[in-house]
DRENDO-1510 file (C-alpha; in Angstrom, 1 decimal, always signed):
<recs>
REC; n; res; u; v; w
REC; 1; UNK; +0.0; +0.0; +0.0 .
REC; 2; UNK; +1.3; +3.5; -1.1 .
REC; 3; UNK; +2.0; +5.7; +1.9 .
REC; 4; UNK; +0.2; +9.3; +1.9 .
REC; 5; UNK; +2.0; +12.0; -1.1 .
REC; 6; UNK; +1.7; +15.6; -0.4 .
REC; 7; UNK; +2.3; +17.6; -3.2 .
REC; 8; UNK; +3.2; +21.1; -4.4 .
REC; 9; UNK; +3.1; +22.6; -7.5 .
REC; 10; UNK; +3.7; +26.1; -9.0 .
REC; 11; UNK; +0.2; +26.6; -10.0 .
REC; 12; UNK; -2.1; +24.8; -8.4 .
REC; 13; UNK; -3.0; +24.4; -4.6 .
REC; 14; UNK; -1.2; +21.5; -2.9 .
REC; 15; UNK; -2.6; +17.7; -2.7 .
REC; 16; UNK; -2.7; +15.7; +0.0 .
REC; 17; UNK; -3.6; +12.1; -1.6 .
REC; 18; UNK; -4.2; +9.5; +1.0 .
REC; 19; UNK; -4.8; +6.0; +0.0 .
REC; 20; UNK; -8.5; +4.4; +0.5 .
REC; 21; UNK; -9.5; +8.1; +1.9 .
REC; 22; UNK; -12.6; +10.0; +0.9 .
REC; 23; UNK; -11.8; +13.2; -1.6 .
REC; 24; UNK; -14.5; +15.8; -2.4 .
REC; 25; UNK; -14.2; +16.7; -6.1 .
REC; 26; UNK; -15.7; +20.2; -7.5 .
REC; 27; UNK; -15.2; +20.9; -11.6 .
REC; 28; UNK; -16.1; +23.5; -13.3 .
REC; 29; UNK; -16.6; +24.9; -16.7 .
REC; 30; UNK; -14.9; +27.9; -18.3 .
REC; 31; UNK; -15.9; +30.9; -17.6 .
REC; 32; UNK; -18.5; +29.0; -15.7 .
REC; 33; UNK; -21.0; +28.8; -18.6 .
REC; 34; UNK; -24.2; +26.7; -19.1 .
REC; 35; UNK; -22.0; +23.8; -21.4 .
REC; 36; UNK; -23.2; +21.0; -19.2 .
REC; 37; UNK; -26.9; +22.1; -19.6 .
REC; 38; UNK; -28.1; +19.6; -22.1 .
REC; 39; UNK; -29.1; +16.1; -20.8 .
REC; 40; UNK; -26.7; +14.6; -23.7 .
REC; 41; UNK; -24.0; +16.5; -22.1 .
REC; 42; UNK; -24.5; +15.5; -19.0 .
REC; 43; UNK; -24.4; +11.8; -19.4 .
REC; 44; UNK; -21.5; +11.8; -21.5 .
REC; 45; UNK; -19.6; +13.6; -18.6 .
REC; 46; UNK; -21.1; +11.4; -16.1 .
REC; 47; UNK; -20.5; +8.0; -18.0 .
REC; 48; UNK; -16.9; +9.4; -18.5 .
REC; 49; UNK; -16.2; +10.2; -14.4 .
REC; 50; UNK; -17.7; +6.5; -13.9 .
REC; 51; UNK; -15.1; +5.0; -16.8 .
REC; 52; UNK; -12.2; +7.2; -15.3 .
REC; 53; UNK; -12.9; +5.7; -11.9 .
REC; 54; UNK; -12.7; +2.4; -12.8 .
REC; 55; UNK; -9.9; +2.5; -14.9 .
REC; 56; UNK; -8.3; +3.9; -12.3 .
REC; 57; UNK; -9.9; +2.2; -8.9 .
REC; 58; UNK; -11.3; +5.0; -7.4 .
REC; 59; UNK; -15.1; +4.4; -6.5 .
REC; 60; UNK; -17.9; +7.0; -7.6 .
REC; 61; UNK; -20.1; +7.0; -4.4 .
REC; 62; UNK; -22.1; +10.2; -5.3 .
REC; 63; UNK; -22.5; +13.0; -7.4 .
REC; 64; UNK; -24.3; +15.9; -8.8 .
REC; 65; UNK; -23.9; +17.4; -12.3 .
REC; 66; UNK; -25.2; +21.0; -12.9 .
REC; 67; UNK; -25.2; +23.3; -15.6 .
REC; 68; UNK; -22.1; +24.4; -15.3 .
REC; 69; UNK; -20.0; +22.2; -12.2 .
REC; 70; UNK; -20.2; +19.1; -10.6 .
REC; 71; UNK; -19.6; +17.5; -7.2 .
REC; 72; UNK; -18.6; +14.3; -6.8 .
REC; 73; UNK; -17.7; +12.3; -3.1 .
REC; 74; UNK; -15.2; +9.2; -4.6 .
REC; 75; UNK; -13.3; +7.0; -2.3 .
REC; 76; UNK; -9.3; +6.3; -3.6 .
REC; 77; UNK; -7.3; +3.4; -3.9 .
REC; 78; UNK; -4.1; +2.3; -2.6 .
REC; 79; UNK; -2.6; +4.7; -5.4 .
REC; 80; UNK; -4.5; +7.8; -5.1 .
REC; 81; UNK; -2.1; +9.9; -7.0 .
REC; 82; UNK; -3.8; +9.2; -10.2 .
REC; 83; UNK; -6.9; +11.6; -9.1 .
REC; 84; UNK; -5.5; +14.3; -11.2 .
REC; 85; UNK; -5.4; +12.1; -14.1 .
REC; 86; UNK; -8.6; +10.6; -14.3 .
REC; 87; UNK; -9.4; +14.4; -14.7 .
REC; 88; UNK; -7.4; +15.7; -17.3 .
REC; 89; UNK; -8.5; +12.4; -18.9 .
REC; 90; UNK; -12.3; +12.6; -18.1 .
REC; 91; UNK; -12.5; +16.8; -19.1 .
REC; 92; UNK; -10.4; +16.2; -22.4 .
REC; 93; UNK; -12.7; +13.5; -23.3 .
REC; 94; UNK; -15.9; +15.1; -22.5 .
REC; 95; UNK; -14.9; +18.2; -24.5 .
REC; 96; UNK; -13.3; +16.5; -27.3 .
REC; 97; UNK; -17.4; +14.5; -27.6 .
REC; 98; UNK; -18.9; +18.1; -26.6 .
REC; 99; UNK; -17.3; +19.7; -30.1 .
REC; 100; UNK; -17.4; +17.2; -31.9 .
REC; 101; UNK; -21.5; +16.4; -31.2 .
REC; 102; UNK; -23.0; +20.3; -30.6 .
REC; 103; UNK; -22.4; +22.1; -33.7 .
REC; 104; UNK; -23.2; +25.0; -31.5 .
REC; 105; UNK; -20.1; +24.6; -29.0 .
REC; 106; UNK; -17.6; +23.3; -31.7 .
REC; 107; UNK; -15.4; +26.8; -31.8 .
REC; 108; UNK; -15.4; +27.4; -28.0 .
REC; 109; UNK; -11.6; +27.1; -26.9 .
REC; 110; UNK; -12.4; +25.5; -23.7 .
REC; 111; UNK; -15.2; +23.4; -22.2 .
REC; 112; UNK; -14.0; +22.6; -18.8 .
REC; 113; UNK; -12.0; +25.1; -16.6 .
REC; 114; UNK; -10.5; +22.9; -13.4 .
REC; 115; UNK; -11.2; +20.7; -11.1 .
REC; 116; UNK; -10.5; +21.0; -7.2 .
REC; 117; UNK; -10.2; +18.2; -4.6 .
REC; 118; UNK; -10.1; +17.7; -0.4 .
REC; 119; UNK; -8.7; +14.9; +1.4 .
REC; 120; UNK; -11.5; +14.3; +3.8 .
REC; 121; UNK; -10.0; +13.5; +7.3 .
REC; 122; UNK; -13.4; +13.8; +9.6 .
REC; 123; UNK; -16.6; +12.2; +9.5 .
REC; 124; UNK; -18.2; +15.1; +10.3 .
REC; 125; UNK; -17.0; +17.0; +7.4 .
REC; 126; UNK; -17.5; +13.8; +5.1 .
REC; 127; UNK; -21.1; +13.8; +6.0 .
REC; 128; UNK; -21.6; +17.5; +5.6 .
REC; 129; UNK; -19.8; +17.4; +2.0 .
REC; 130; UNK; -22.4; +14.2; +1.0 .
REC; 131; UNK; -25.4; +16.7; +2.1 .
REC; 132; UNK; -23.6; +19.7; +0.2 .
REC; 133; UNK; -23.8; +17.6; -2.9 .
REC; 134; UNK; -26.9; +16.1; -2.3 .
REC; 135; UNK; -28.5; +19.7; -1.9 .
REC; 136; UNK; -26.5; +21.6; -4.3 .
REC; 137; UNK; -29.8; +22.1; -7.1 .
REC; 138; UNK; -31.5; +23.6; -4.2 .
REC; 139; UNK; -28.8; +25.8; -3.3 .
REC; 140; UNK; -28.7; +26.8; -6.9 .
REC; 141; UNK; -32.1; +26.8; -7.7 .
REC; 142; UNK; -33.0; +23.8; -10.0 .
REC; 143; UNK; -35.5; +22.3; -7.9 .
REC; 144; UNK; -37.1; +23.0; -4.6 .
REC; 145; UNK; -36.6; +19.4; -3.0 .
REC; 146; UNK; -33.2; +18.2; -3.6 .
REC; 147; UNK; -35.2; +14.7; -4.9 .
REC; 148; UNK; -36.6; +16.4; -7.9 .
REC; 149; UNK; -33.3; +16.6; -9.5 .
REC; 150; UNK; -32.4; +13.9; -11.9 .
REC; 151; UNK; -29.0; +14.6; -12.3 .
REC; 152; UNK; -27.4; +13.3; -8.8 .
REC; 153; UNK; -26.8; +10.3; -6.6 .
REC; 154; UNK; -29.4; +11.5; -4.4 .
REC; 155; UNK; -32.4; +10.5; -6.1 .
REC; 156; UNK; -31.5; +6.6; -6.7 .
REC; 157; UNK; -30.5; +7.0; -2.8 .
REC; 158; UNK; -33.4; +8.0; -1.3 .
REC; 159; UNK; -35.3; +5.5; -2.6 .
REC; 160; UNK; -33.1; +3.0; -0.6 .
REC; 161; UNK; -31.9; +4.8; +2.3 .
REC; 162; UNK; -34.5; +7.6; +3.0 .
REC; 163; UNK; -34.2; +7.2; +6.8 .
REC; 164; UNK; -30.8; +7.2; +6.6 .
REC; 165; UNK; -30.4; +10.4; +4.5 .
REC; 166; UNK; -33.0; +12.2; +6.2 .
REC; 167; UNK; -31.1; +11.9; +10.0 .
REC; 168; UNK; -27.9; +13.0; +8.1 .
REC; 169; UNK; -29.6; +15.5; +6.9 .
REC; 170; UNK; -30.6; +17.0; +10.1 .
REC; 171; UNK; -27.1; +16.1; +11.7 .
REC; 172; UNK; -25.0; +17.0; +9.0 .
REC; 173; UNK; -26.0; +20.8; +7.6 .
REC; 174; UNK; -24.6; +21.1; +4.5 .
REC; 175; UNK; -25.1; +25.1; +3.9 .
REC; 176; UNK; -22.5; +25.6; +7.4 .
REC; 177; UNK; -19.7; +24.2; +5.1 .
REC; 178; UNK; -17.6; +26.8; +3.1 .
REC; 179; UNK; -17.2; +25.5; -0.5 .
REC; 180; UNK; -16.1; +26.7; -4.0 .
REC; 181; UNK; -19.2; +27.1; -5.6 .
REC; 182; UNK; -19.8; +30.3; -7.0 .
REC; 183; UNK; -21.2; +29.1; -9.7 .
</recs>
């Protein structure tokens, strides 16, 4: 098993990757425009996280896709220092497939700006990130109820743990957190 890898770079804020720890992922278009509005869009960028994360052996738990970020909770391997390559992978790919498929979109120079992560060392703070991304369309105004959306984890969730998610809800507030997300 890899030991934990902290690292520094010029231009980017440093990564702790931990293996078999939980990371909370936020990307985000350029400029933040609507490129992930359509549902086409979506799907290809959520079918290409899930393929990333296996090629790799990270594990999607949960996830939101908006119009213009996503938030995703995944779970590493015993190599977690691949995270930043299943993201150059899965944001080249998805962009290559958005110009190629929406005549509208094919001159834009960029689709997909960055893509932060956190190590998650509490449970407190894990729980409060799963309710952050679980409630994320309400805090942007998608939906009104968080299980209207269609395009998250929570949805297929509730159906299976709705007591569950409801006493995290209540024990976990995810709008105390401080996230990235002006979006």
């Amino acid at each position: 098993m890899d030991k934990e890898i902290y690292r520094i770079s010029a231009h980017n804020p440093p990564h702790l990757f931990r293996p078999n720890a939980k990371y909370f992922v936020t990307g985000a278009t350029y400029l933040k425009k609507l490129f992930l509005a359509s549902k086409n869009i979506k799907t290809k960028l959520l079918t290409s996280i899930k393929k990333g994360c296996e090629k790799y052996s990270w594990v999607l738990e949960d996830w939101v896709i908006l119009d213009n970020h996503y938030h995703l909770m995944l779970n590493a391997p015993d190599h977690p220092n691949t995270l930043s390559t299943i993201f150059n992978e899965v944001h080249k790919f998805t962009a290559i497939w958005v110009k190629k498929n929406l005549p509208e979109l094919k001159d834009e120079t960029r689709i997909f700006y960055n893509y932060w992560d956190s190590c998650i060392t509490y449970e407190k703070s894990y729980f409060a990130r799963l309710n952050y991304i679980y409630f994320n369309p309400v805090k942007h105004g998608y939906v009104k109820e968080a299980s209207d959306y269609l395009w998250g984890s929570y949805r297929v969730r509730l159906k299976a743990e709705s007591y569950y998610l409801n006493e995290l809800r209540e024990k976990y507030p995810w709008d105390k957190i401080k996230v990235k997300d002006d979006f």
